[in-house]
C-alpha positions as CSV (number, residue, x, y, z in Angstrom):
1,X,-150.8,-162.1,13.7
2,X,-150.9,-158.4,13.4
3,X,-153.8,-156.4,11.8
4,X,-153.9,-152.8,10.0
5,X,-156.7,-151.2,11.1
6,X,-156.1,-149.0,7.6
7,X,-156.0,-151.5,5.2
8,X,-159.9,-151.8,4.6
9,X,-159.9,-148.1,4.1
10,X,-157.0,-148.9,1.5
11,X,-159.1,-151.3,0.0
12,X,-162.0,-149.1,-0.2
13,X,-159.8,-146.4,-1.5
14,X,-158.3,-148.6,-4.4
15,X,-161.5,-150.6,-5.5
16,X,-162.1,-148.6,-9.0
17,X,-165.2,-145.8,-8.8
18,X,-168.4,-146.2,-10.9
19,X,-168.3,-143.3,-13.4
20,X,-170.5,-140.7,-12.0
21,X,-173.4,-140.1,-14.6
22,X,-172.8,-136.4,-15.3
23,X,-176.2,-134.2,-16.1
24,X,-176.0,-132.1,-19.2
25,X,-174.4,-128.8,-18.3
26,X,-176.9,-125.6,-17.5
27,X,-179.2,-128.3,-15.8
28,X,-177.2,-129.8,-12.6
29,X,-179.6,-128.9,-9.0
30,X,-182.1,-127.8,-11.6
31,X,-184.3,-131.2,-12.5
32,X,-186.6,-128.8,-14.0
33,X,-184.9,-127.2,-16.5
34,X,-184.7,-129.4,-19.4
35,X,-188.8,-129.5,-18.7
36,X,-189.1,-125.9,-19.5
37,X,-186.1,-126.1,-22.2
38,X,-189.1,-128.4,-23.8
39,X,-192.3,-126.6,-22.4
40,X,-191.0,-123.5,-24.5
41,X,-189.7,-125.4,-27.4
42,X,-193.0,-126.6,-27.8
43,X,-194.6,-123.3,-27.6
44,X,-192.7,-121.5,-30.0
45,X,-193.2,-124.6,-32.6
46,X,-197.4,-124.5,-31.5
47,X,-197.1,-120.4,-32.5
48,X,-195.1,-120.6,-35.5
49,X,-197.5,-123.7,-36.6
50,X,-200.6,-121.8,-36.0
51,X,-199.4,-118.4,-37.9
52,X,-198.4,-121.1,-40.6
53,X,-201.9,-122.6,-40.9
54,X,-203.7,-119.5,-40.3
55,X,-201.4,-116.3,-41.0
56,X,-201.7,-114.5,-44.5
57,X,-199.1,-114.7,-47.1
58,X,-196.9,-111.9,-45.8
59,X,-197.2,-113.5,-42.6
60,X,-196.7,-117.2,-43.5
61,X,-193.4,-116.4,-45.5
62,X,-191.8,-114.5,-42.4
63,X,-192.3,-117.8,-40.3
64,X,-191.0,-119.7,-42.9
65,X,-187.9,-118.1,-42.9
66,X,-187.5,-117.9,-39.1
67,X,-187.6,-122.0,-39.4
68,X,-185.2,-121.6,-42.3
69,X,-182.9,-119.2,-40.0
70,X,-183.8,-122.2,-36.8
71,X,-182.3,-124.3,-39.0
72,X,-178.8,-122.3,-40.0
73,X,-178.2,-121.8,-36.1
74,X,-178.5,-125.2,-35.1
75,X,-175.6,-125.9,-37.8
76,X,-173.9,-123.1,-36.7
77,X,-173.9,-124.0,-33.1
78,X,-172.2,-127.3,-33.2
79,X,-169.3,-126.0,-34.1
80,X,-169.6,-122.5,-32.8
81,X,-171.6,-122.8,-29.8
82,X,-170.7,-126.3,-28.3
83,X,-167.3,-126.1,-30.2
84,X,-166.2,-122.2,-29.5
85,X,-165.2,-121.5,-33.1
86,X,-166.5,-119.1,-34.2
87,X,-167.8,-119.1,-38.3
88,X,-169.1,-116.5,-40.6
89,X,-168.7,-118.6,-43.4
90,X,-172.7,-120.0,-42.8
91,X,-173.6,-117.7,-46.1
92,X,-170.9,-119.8,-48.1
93,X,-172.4,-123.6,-47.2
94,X,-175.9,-122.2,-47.4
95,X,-174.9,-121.2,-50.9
96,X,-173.5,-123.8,-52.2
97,X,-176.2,-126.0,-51.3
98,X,-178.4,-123.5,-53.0
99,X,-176.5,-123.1,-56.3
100,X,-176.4,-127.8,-56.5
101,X,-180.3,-127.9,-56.9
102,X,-180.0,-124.8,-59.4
103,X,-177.2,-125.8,-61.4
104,X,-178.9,-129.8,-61.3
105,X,-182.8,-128.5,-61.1
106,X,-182.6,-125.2,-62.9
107,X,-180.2,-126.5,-65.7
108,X,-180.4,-130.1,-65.9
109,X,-184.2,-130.3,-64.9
110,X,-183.5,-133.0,-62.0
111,X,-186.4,-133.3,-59.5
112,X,-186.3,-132.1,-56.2
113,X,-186.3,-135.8,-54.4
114,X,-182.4,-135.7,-56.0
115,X,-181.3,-132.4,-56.2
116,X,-182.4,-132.0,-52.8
117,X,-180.0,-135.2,-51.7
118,X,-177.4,-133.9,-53.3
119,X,-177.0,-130.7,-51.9
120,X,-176.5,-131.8,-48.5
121,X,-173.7,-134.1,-50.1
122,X,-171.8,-131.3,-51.9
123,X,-172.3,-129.4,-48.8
124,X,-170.4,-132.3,-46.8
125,X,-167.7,-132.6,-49.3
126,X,-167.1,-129.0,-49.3
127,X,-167.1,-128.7,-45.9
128,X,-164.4,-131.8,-46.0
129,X,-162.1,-129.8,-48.2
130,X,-162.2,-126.4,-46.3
131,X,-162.4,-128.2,-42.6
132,X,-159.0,-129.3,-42.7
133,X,-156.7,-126.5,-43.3
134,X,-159.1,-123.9,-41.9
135,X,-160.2,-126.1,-38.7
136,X,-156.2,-126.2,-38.0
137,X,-156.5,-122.5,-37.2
138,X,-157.7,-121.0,-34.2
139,X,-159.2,-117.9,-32.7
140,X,-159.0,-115.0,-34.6
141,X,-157.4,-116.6,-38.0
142,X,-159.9,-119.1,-38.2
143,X,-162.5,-116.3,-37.7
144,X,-161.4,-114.2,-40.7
145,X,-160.3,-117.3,-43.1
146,X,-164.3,-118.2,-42.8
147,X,-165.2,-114.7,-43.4
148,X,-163.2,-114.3,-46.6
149,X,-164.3,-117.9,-47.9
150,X,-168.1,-116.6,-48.5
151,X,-166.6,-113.7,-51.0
152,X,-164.2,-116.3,-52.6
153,X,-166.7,-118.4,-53.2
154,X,-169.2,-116.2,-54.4
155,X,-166.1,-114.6,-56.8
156,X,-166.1,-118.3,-58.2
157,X,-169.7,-118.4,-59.0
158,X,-170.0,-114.6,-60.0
159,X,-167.3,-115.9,-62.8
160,X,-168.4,-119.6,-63.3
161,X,-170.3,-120.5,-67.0
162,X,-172.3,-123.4,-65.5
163,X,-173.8,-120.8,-63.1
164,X,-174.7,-118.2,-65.2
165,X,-173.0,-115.7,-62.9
166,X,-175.0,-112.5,-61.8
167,X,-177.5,-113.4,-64.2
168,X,-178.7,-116.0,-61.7
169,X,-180.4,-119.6,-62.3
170,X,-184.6,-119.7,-62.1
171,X,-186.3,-123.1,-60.6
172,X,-189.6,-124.6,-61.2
173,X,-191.9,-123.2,-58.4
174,X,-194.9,-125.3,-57.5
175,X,-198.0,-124.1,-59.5
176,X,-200.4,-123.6,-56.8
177,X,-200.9,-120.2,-55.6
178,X,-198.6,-118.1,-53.1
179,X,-200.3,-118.6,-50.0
180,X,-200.3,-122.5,-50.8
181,X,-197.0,-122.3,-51.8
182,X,-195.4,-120.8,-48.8
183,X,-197.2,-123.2,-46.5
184,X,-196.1,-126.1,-48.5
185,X,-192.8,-125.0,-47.9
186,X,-193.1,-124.0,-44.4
187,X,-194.5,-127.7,-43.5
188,X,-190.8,-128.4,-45.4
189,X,-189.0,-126.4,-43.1
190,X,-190.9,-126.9,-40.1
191,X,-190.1,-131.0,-40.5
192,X,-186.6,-130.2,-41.2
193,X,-186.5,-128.0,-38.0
194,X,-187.6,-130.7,-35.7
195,X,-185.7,-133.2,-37.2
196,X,-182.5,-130.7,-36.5
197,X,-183.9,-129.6,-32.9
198,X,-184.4,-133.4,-31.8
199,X,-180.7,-134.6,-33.4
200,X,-178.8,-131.4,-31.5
201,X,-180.4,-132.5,-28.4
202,X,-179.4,-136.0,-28.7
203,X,-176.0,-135.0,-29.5
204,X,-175.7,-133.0,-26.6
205,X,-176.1,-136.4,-24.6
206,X,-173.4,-138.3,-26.5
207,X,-169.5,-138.0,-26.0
208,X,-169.3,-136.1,-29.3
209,X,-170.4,-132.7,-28.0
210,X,-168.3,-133.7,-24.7
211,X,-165.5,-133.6,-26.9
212,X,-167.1,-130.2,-28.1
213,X,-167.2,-129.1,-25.0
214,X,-163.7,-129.8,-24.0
215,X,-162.1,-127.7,-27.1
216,X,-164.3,-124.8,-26.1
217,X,-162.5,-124.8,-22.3
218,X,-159.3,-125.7,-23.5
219,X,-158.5,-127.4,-26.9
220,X,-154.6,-128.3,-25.5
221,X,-156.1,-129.6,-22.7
222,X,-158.5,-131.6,-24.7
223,X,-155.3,-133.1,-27.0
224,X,-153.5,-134.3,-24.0
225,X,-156.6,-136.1,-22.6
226,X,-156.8,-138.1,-25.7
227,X,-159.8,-136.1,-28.0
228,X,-158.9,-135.8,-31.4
229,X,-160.2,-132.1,-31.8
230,X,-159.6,-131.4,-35.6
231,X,-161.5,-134.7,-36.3
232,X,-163.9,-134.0,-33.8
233,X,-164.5,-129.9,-35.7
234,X,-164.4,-131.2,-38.9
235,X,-167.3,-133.5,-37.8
236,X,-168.7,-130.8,-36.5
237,X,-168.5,-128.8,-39.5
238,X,-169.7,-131.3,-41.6
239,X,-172.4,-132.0,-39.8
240,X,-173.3,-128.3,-40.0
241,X,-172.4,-127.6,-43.5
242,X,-174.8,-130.9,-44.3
243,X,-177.8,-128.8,-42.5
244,X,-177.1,-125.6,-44.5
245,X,-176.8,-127.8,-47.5
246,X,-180.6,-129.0,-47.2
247,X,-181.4,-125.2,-46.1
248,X,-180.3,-123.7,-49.1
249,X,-181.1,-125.8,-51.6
250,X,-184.9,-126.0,-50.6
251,X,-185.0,-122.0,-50.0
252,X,-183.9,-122.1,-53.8
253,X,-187.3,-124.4,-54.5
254,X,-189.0,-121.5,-52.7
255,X,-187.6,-118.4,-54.1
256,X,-187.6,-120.1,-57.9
257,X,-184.6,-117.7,-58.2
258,X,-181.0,-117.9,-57.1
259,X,-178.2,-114.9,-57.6
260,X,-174.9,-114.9,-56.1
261,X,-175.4,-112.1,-54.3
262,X,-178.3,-113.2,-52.3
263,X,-177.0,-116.6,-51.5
264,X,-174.1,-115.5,-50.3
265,X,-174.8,-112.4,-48.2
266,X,-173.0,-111.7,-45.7
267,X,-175.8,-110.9,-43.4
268,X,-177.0,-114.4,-43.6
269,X,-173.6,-115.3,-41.5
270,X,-174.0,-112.2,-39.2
271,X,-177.6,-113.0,-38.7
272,X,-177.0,-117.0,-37.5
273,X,-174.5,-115.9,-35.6
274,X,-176.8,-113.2,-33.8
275,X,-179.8,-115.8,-33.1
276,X,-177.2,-118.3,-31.8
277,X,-175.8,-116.0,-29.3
278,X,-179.1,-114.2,-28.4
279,X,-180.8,-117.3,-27.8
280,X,-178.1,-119.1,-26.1
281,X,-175.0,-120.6,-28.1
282,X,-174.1,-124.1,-27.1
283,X,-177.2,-125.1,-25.8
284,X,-180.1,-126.8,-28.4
285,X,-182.7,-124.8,-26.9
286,X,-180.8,-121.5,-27.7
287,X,-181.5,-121.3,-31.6
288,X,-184.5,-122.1,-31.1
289,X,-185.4,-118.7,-29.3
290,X,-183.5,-117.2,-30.7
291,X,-183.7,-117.5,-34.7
292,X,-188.2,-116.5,-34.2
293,X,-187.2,-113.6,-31.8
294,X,-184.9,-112.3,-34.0
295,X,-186.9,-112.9,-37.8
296,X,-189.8,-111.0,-35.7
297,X,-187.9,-108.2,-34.4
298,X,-186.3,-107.5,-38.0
299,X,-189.6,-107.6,-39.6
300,X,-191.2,-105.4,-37.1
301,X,-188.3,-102.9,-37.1
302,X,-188.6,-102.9,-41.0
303,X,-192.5,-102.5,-41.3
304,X,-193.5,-100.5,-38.5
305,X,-190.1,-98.3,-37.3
306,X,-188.6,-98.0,-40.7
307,X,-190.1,-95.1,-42.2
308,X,-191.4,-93.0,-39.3
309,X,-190.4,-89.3,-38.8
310,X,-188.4,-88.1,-35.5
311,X,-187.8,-84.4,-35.4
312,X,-189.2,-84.7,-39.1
313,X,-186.7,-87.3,-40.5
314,X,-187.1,-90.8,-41.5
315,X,-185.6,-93.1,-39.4
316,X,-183.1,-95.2,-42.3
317,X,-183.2,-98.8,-42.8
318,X,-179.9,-99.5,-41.6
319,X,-181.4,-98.6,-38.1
320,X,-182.4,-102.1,-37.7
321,X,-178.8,-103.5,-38.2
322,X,-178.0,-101.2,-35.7
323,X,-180.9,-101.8,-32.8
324,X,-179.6,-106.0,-34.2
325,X,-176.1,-104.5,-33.2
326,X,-176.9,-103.1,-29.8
327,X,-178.8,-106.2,-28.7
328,X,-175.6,-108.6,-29.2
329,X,-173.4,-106.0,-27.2
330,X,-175.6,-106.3,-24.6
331,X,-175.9,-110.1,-25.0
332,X,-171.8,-109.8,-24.9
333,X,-171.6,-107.3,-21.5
334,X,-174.2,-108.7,-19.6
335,X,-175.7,-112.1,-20.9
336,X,-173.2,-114.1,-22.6
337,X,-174.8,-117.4,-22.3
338,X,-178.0,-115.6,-24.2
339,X,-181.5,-115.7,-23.0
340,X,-180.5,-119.5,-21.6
341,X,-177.8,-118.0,-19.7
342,X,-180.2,-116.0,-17.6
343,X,-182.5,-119.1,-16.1
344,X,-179.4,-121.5,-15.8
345,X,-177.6,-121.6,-12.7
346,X,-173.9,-121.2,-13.3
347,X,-171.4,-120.8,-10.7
348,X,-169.7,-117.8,-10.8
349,X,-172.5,-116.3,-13.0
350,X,-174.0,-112.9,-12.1
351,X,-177.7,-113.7,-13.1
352,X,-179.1,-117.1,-12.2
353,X,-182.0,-118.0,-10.0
């Protein structure tokens, strides 16, 4: 009886392989990475907390909007950052979320615990109806179709009866006074903004942003292995759009005051877009640099730069846009995976450590 000396390293070789368990990308031969991804998470939360609790008014509202603007990238970065779409249309969803609890608070004196709810629904649904022809676009096309919905849908509202169009809908502001008022609705967005943080980093475990991640690299690639990417974006998008829903519609609460066009500015887009990349697109940690660092800076630039004289001229306001500008194309030459980028080990990548 003969023997094959091979045949047990056959056997070996065909016996199926346990699945490797794959780390979450950024992190692999860095175990301590996700530990500071938390340690300054936690940091920037304790800061904007304590200038919540014990900033003035002035001061309290700017940190209320750099949760609001945490918020916005977080939606945006599903499907831009983990998804490599990339959307200007964040103005449109944050509008149309703002203008349900208007039209239902403003006009048909609903209470927030509905209008509220509802806004995130209309903000799914719309995000249904413009997911699936848009979504089936790529690069480029998809970039500009986003960019052109925000107008049209603003057109629609500038027009529309039931909105009152540029004269604007007003809501019933809490009657308390301004510094309670902003810190009411910073503890709002602050809740909201760990709710968000805590769900994107979940997500980043689960197959869904795997999927993500796969369209990014290659979406035909992604087909033939089996991932349903226009399901996979519009869930994406829907997910997003349901975010930006809740955003707008309780910025409306605070403002008592909605017009079309501040809803659905364009800067709003430009802006997420900015703190995403900045702080990291595609990574959960990202917006969350990224949005504070970015609110600061523009209100720094525009009470302390704005306005003083260089060879006896005022500097103009648009030179914040423009030091806003020159940050992403350096982000763009020489970071391009943000301020995460530069402490994650990539290989390949010119800055690591």
């Amino acid at each position: 009886m003969s023997t094959n000396p091979d045949s047990s390293t056959v056997e070996q070789d065909a016996a199926p392989a346990e699945p490797p368990t794959e780390a979450p990308a950024g992190s692999r031969n860095m175990p301590w990475l996700p530990r500071l991804g938390w340690a300054v998470a936690i940091a920037v939360i304790a800061s904007l907390v304590w200038l919540g609790l014990f900033g003035e008014v002035a001061t309290v509202s700017v940190v209320t909007t750099a949760l609001m603007y945490l918020l916005l990238a977080q939606a945006w970065n599903l499907l831009g950052g983990y998804g490599g779409y990339l959307n200007l249309g964040m103005a449109a969803f944050f509008g149309v979320g703002a203008y349900t609890t208007g039209i239902l608070s403003g006009s048909y004196g609903f209470s927030i615990l509905i209008a509220l709810p509802a806004a995130m629904v209309v903000g799914a649904l719309f995000a249904l109806i413009v997911g699936g022809p848009t979504l089936r676009l790529r690069g480029p096309y998809f970039t500009i179709i986003t960019l052109i919905l925000s107008f049209l849908v603003m057109i629609v509202v500038y027009n529309a009866d039931f909105t009152r169009g540029a004269m604007g809908l007003f809501l019933d502001a809490p009657a308390a006074g301004p510094l309670s008022v902003e810190q009411f609705f910073f503890f709002l967005f602050l809740a909201g903004a760990m709710i968000v943080v805590l769900l994107v980093w979940w997500l980043e475990r689960t197959a869904f942003v795997y999927a993500l991640r796969a369209i990014k690299e290659d979406e035909d690639a992604a087909e033939v292995l089996g991932v349903a990417t226009t399901r996979v974006k519009i869930q994406a998008l829907v997910v997003g759009s349901v975010i930006a829903g809740f955003v707008g519609g309780l910025n409306s609460y605070r403002l008592g005051y909605i017009e079309p066009g501040g809803v659905f500015d364009l800067n709003i887009s430009i802006d997420v877009v900015l703190m995403a990349v900045i702080g990291g697109a595609g990574s959960w940690i990202g917006p969350v640099i990224g949005a504070p660092l970015i609110v600061m800076l523009s209100e720094f630039l525009r009470t302390r730069v704005v306005g003083v004289e260089v060879f006896g001229e005022q500097i103009p306001r648009e030179s914040s846009r423009m030091v806003l500008g020159l940050l992403l194309l350096l982000a763009a030459l020489y970071a391009k995976r943000g301020i995460v980028g530069l402490v994650q080990r990539e290989k390949g990548s010119r800055f690591g450590v």
